[in-house]
GUVO-618232 format. One record per residue (C-alpha): x, y, z; residue in one letter. Coordinates in Angstrom, 2 decimals, decimal comma. Example, Ala and Ser with C-alpha at 12.3 -4.5 7.8 and 13.67 -1.06 7.14 Angstrom:
! GUVO-618232
SITE:12,30:-4,50:7,80:A
SITE:13,67:-1,06:7,14:S
END
This chain:
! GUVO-618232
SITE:162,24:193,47:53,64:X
SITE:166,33:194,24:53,31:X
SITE:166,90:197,47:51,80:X
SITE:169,63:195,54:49,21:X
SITE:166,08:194,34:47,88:X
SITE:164,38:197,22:48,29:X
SITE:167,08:199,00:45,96:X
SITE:166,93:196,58:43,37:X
SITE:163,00:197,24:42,90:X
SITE:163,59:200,75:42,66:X
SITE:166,22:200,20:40,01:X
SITE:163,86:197,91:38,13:X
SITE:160,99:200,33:38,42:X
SITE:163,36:203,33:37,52:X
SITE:164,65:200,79:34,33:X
SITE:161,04:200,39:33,46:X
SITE:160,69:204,05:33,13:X
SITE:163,38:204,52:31,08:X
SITE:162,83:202,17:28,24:X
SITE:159,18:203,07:28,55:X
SITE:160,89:206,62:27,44:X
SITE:163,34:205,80:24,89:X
SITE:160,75:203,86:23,29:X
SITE:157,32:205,43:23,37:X
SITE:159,41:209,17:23,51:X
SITE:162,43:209,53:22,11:X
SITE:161,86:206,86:19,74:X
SITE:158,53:208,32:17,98:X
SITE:160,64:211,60:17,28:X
SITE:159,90:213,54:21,02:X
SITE:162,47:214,53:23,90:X
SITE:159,49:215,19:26,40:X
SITE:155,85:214,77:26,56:X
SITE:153,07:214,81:29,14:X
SITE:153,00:211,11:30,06:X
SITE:156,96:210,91:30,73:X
SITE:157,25:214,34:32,55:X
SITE:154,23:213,44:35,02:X
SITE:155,39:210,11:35,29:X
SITE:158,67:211,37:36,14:X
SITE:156,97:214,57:38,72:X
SITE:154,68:212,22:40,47:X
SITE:156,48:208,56:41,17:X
SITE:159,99:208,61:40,09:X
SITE:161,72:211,87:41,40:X
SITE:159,77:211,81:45,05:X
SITE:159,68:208,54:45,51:X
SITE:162,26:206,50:43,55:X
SITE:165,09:208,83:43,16:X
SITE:164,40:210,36:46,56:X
SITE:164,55:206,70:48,34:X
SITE:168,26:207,18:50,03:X
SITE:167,71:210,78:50,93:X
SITE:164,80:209,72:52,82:X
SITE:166,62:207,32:55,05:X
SITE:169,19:210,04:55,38:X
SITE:170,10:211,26:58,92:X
SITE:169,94:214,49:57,35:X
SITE:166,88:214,39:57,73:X
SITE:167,29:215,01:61,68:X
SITE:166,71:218,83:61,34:X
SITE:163,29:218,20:59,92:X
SITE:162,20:214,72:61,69:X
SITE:163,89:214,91:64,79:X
SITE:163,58:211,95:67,12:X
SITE:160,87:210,82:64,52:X
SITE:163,70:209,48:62,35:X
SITE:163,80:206,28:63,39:X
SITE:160,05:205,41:63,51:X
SITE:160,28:206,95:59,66:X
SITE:162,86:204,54:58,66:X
SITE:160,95:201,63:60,45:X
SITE:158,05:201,77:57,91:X
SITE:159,83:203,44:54,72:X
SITE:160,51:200,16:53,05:X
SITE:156,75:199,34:53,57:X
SITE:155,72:203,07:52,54:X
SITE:158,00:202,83:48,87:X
SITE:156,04:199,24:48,50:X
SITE:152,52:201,37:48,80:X
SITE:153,79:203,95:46,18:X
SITE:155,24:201,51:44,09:X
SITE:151,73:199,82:43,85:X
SITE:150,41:203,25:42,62:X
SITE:153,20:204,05:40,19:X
SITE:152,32:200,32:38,69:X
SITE:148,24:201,46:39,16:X
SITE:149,15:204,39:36,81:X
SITE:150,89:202,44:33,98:X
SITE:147,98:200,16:34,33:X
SITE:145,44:202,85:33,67:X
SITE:147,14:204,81:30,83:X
SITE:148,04:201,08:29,20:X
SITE:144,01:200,52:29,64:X
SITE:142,98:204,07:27,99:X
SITE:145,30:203,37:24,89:X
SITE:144,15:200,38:24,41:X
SITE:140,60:202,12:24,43:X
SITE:139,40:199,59:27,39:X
SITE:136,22:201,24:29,19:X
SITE:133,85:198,62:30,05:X
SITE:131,00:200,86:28,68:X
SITE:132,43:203,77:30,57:X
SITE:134,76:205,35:28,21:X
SITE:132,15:207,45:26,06:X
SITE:130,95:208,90:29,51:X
SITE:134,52:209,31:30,49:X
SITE:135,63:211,44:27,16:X
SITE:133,00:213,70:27,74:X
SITE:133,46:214,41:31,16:X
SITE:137,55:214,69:30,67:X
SITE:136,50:217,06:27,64:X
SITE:134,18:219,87:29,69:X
SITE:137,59:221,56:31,19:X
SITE:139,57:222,51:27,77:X
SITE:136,34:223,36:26,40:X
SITE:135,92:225,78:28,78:X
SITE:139,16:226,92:28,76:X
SITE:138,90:227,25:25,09:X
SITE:135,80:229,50:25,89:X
SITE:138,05:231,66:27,92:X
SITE:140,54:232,18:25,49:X
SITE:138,09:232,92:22,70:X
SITE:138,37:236,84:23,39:X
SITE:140,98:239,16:24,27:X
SITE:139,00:242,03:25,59:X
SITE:137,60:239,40:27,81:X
SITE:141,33:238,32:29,04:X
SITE:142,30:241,58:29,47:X
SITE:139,58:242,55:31,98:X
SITE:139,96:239,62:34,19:X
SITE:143,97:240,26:34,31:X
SITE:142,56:244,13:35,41:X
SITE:140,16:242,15:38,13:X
SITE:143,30:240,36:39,01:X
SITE:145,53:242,75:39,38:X
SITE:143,66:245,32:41,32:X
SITE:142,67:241,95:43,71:X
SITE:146,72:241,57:44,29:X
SITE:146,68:245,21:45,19:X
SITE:144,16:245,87:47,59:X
SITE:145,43:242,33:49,47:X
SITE:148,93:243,69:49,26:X
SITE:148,23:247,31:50,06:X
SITE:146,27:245,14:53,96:X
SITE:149,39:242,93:54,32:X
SITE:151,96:245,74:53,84:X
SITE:150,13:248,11:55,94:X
SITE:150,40:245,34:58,97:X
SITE:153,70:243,99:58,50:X
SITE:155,59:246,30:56,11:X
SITE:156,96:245,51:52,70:X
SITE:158,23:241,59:52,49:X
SITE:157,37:238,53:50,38:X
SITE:155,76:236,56:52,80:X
SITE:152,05:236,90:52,38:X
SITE:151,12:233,36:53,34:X
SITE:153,11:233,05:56,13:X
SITE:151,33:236,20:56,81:X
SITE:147,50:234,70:56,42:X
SITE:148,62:232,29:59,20:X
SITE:148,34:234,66:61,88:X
SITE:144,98:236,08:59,95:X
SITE:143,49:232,76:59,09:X
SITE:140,40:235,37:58,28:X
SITE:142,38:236,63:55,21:X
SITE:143,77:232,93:53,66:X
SITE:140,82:232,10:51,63:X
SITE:140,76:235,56:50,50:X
SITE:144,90:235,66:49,50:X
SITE:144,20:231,39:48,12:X
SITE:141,24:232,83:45,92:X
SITE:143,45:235,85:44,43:X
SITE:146,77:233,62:44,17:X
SITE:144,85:231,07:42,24:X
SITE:142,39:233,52:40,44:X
SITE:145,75:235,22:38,61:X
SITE:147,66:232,35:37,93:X
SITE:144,63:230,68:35,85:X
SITE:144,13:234,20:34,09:X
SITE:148,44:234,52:33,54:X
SITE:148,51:231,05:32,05:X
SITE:145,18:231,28:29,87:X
SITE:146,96:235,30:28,59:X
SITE:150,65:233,52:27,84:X
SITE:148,81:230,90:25,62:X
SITE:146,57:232,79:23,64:X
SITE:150,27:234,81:23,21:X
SITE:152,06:232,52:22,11:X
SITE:149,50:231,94:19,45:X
SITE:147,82:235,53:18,51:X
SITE:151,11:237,51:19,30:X
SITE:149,18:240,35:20,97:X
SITE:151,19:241,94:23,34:X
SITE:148,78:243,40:25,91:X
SITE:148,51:239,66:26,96:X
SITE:152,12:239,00:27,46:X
SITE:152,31:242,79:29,80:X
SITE:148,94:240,95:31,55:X
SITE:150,77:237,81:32,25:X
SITE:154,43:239,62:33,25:X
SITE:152,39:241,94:35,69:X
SITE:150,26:238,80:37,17:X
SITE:153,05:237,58:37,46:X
SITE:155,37:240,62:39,69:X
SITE:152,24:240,35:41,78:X
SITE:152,56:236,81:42,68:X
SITE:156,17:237,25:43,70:X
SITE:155,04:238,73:47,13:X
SITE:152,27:236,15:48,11:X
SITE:155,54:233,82:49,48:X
SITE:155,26:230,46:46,92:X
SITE:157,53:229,95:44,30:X
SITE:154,74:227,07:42,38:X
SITE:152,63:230,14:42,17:X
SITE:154,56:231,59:39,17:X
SITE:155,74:228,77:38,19:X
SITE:152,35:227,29:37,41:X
SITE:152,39:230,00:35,10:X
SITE:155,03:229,12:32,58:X
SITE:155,41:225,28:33,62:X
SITE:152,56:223,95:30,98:X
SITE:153,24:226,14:28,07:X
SITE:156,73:225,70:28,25:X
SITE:155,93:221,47:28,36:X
SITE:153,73:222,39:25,04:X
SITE:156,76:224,48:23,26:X
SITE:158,86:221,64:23,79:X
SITE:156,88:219,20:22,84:X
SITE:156,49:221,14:19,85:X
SITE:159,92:221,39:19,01:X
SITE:160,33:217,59:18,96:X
SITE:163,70:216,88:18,00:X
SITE:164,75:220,16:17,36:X
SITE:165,80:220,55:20,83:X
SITE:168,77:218,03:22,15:X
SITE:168,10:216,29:25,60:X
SITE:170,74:218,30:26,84:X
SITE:169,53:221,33:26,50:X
SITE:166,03:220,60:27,87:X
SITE:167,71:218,51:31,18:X
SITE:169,44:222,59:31,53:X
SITE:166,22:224,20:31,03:X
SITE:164,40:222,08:33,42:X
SITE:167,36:222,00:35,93:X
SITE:167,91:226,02:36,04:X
SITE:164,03:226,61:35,99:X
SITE:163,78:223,99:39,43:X
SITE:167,09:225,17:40,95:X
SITE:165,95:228,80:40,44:X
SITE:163,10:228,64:41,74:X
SITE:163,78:226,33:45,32:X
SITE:167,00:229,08:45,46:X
SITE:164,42:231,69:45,51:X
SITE:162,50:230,81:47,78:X
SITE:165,84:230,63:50,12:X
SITE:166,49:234,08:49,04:X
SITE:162,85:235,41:50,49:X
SITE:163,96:233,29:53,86:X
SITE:167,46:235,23:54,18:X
SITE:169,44:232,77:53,13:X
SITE:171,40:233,83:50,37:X
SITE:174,51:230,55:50,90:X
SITE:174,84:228,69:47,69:X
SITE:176,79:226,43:50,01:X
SITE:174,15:225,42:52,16:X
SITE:171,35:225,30:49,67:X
SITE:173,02:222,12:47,90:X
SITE:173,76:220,86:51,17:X
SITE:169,93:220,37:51,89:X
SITE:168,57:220,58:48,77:X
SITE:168,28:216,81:48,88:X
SITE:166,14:216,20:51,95:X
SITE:163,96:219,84:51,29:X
SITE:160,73:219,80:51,89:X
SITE:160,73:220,36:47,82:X
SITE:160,94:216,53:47,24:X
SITE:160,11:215,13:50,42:X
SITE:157,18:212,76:49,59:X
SITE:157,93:209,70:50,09:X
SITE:159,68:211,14:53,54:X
SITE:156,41:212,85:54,50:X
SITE:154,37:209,73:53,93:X
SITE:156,54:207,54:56,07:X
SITE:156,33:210,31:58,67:X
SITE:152,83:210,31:58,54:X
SITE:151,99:206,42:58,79:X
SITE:155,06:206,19:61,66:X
SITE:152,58:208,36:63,95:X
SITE:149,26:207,90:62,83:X
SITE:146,84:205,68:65,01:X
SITE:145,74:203,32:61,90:X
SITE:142,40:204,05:61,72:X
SITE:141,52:204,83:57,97:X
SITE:139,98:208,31:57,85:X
SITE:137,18:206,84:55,87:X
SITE:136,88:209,63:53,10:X
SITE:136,80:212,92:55,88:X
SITE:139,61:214,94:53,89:X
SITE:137,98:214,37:50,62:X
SITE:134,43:215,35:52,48:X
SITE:136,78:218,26:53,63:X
SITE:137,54:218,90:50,58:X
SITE:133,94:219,02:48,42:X
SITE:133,56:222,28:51,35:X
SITE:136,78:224,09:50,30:X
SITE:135,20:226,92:49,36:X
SITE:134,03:227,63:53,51:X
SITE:136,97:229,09:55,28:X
SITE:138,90:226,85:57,80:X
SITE:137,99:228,93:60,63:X
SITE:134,47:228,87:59,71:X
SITE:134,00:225,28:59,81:X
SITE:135,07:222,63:62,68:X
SITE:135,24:219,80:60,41:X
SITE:137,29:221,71:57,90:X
SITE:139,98:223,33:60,53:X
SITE:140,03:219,03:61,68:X
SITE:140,16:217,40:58,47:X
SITE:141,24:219,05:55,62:X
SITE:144,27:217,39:54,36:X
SITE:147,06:219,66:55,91:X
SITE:145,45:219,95:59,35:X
SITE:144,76:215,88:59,32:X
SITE:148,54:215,66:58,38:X
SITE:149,89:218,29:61,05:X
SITE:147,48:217,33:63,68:X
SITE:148,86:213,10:63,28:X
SITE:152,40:214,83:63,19:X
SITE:151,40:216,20:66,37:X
SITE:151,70:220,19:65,46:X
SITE:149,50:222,81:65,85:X
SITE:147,44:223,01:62,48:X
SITE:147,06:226,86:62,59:X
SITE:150,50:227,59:62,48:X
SITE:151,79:224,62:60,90:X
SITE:150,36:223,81:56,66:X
SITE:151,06:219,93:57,35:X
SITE:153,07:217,88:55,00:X
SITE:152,35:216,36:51,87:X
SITE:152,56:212,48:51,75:X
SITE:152,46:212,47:48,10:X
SITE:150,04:211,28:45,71:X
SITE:149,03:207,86:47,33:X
SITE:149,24:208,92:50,78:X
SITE:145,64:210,16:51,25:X
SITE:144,29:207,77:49,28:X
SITE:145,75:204,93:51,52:X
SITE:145,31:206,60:54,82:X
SITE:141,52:207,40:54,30:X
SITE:141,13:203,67:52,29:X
SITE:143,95:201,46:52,84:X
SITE:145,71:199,68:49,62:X
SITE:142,09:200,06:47,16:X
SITE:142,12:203,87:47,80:X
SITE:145,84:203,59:46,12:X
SITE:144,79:201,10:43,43:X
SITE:141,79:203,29:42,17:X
SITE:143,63:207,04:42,49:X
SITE:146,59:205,64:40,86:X
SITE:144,45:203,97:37,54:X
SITE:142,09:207,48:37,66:X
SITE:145,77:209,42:36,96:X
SITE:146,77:206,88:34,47:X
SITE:143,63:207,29:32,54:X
SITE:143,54:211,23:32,92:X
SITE:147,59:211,82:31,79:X
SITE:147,25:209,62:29,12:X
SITE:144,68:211,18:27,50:X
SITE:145,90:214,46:28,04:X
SITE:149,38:213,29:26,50:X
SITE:147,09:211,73:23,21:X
SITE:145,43:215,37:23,01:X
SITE:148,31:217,80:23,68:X
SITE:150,63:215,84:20,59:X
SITE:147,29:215,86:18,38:X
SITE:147,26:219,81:19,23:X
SITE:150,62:220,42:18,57:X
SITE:151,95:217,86:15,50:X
SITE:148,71:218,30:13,26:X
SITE:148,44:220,15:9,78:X
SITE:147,54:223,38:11,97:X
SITE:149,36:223,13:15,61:X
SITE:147,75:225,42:17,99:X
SITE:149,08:226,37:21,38:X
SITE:145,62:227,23:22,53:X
SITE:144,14:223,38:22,22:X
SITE:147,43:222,07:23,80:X
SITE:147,50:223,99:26,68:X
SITE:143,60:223,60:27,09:X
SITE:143,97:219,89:27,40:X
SITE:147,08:220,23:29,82:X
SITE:144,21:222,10:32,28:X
SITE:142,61:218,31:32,57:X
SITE:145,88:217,68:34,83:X
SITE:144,32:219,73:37,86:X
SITE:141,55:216,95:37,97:X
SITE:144,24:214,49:38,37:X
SITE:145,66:217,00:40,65:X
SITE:142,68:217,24:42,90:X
SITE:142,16:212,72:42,85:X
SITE:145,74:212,90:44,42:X
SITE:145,79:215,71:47,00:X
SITE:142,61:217,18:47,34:X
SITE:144,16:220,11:49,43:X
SITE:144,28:220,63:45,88:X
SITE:140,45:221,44:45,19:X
SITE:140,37:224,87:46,38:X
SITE:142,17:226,27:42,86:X
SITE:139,58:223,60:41,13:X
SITE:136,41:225,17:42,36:X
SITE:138,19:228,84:41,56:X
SITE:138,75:227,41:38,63:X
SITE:134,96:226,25:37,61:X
SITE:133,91:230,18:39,03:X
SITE:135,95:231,48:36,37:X
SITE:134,50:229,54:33,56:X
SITE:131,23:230,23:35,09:X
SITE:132,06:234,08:34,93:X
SITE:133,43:233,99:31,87:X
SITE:130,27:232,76:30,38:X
SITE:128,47:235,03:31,52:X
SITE:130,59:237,78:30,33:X
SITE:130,34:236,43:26,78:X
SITE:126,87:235,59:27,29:X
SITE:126,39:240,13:28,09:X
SITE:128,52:240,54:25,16:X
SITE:126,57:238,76:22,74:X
SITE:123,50:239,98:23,98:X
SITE:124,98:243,52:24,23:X
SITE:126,15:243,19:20,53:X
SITE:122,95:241,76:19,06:X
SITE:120,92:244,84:20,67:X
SITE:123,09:246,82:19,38:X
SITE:122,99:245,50:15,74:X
SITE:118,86:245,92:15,82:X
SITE:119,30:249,48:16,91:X
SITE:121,54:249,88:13,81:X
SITE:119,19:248,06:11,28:X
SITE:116,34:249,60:12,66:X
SITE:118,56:253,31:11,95:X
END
C-alpha cells in the first residue's frame, strides 16, 4: 500500500474523530469527557498523529539499522491498529445501543464490582488515613535500602534492575500509594478535609524518587478529567488544550531533568520520536523481528502469575510482556523493560487479527460505560466527585485487556479492597462490642 493512501486513511480516521467530538462532546454542552480523551490516548495520538514520526529517520538513535525493516511493515502495522480503533467505536456504538446478546446484565455487574469497592474505600477517613501512613512508611524503608546502596538520586527503578529481588517489592509500594493518593484527592475534593490532601501531597513527594513520571501523574490525571468534565462549558477549549499540554510537557521534561538533561533545545528536538508516544513505532519494531509464530496466550498466562517475582519463575522472566518484547528485539530482558507495542500489539502477536477484533470491542464496551457513569456522577441533582472517580477506576480493566504488563497494579489493586474490608469489617465489629459494653454499663 502507497503511503499517499495510507495518509488519506489516517486523515479520514482522524476526521471521524473529530466530528464524533464536536457532535457527541462539544455539542451536548462538554469540552472533554472519558470516551473522547481515551479515544484520543489510545488510537489517535500514538498511532494516527504519530504516523510520520514513526517513519522518521530520527528514529535512527533508537532503531538503529532496524529502521528499515520498521518502515517495511508500518503501513501494514497502522492497518492492524486501525482495525482496533474501528473495533472500539464498534463496541461503545454496541453498549449505547444496549446490544448484549443476553450478556449485558452479567456484564453491568461485573463492570460495577470495582467502583463499588472503591466506594467502600472511600467510605472512611480514618481508614484513608492509615493506609496513606502504611504507604508512606513502605516508601521509606524502600528508599532508606536504595539510598543506602547508591546514594540519594531519583532513579529507583532503574535501580531494581540490578536487584531484580527488590522490583516486585518497589512495583507493589509504587502502585500501593498511587491507588491510596488518588482514592485521598477524591474524597478531598468532595469532604474538604485536609489531612487527605497532606496524605496525597506526601504520597506523592515519595513517588518522585521511584524514577516514573506516570506514577504521579496517575494521581491527578482522573480527577482532574472529572473536574473538567464538571465544569462543562465553563472552561474554553483553549484553556483545557494549555492545561493538558503543560501537564504532558511537564512531566516528559521531568523526566529529562532526572536523566541530566536539562536542554529545552534538545527536548523538542526528540520529543516527537520519544519513547513517550512511540506505539505504533514499537509495534512495527516488534513484528519487523519477530519469528511469526503467535504466542498463543503465554504473556496473558504470564500475566494471571504477576504477583510471583520474575526471577522466581522461568516462564515469567520468558514471557511476561516486556521480556517477550525485549527478548524478539533481541536485548537482554534483565536490563532492558521491552517496549510497548500499544494496545493491539499483544493481542495480535499472541492471536493474530481476532485477538485485535475482541480487545478492541472489550475497550469500547468498558470506556463507554465508564463515560455514561462518570457524566451521570457529575451532571445529576447531587454531583459527587467520589462516584465519578469510582467509575473512572473501571479503566484499569481496560488497561489490563490491552497490556497486561498492566495486571500487576490490578491484583494490588483487588488486595487493597480486600484489606480494606477487612479493616471495616474490625471496625464494625470493634464498634458494636463496644456499644454492648456501654448498654450493658
Amino acid at each position: 500500500m502507497s503511503w499517499n493512501l495510507l495518509y488519506v486513511l489516517d486523515a479520514f480516521a482522524i476526521s471521524l474523530f473529530a466530528i464524533s467530538y464536536y457532535l457527541n462532546c462539544y455539542r451536548r454542552g462538554y469540552r472533554i469527557d472519558i470516551w473522547h480523551s481515551q479515544l484520543f490516548l489510545i488510537c489517535v495520538l500514538p498511532n494516527m498523529i504519530m504516523l510520520p514520526f514513526a517513519k522518521s529517520e530520527l528514529n535512527v538513535p533508537v532503531l538503529g539499522h532496524d529502521l528499515a525493516a520498521v518502515v517495511a511493515v508500518l503501513p501494514s502495522i497502522f492497518l492492524i491498529t486501525l482495525l482496533g480503533y474501528f473495533a472500539i467505536l464498534a463496541g461503545g456504538f454496541a453498549w449505547r445501543l444496549r446490544v448484549g446478546l443476553g450478556t449485558r446484565k452479567l456484564a453491568i455487574k461485573l463492570l460495577d464490582i470495582v467502583p463499588r469497592c472503591s466506594m467502600m474505600l472511600m467510605s472512611s477517613r480514618s481508614l484513608l488515613v492509615f493506609q496513606a501512613l502504611l504507604c508512606l512508611l513502605l516508601q521509606i524503608i524502600i528508599l532508606a535500602i536504595y539510598f543506602g546502596h547508591d546514594g540519594f538520586g531519583f532513579d529507583l527503578r532503574q535501580y531494581t534492575f540490578a536487584n531484580p529481588a527488590l522490583r516486585p517489592v518497589a512495583l507493589v509500594v509504587s502502585n500501593y500509594s498511587i491507588i491510596i493518593a488518588s482514592h485521598c484527592l477524591a474524597r478531598y475534593v468532595d469532604k474538604r478535609e485536609r489531612v487527605l490532601l497532606t496524605c496525597t501531597l506526601l504520597l506523592s513527594f515519595g513517588l518522585v524518587f521511584f524514577g516514573a513520571r506516570s506514577n504521579i501523574l496517575s494521581i491527578y490525571i482522573s480527577i482532574l478529567l472529572c473536574y473538567l468534565i464538571r465544569l462543562r462549558t465553563r472552561v474554553s477549549l483553549l484553556k483545557l488544550a494549555s492545561v493538558i499540554s503543560v501537564i504532558l510537557l511537564g512531566g516528559l521534561y521531568l523526566g529529562n531533568v532526572r536523566a541530566g538533561q536539562y536542554s529545552l533545545g534538545d527536548f523538542f528536538a526528540f520529543l516527537a520520536v520519544a519513547n513517550n508516544f512511540s506505539d505504533l513505532r514499537d509495534f512495527a519494531w516488534v513484528d519487523a523481528l519477530w519469528d511469526h509464530n503467535f504466542w498463543m496466550g503465554k504473556t496473558y498466562l504470564a500475566a494471571l502469575t504477576a504477583f510471583v517475582p520474575r526471577f522466581a519463575s522461568e516462564f515469567r522472566d520468558a514471557w511476561g510482556t516486556g521480556a517477550a518484547t525485549a527478548i524478539t528485539l533481541g536485548f537482554d530482558p534483565h536490563v532492558h523493560p521491552g517496549v510497548r507495542p500499544g494496545a493491539f500489539g499483544e493481542s495480535y502477536f499472541n492471536f493474530g487479527l481476532i485477538g485485535v477484533l475482541v480487545v478492541g470491542l472489550a475497550i469500547g464496551v468498558i470506556v463507554r460505560r465508564v463515560d455514561i457513569d462518570v457524566k451521570r456522577a457529575l451532571t445529576g441533582p447531587r454531583p459527587s466527585m467520589r462516584k465519578a472517580f469510582s467509575s473512572t477506576m473501571t479503566l484499569g480493566v481496560a488497561g489490563v485487556i490491552a497490556m497486561s504488563a498492566n495486571s500487576s497494579g490490578f491484583y494490588v489493586l483487588g488486595g487493597i479492597y480486600l484489606f480494606s474490608w477487612l479493616c471495616l469489617s474490625a471496625l464494625r465489629l470493634v464498634q458494636r462490642r463496644y456499644i454492648s459494653l456501654v448498654d450493658a454499663g
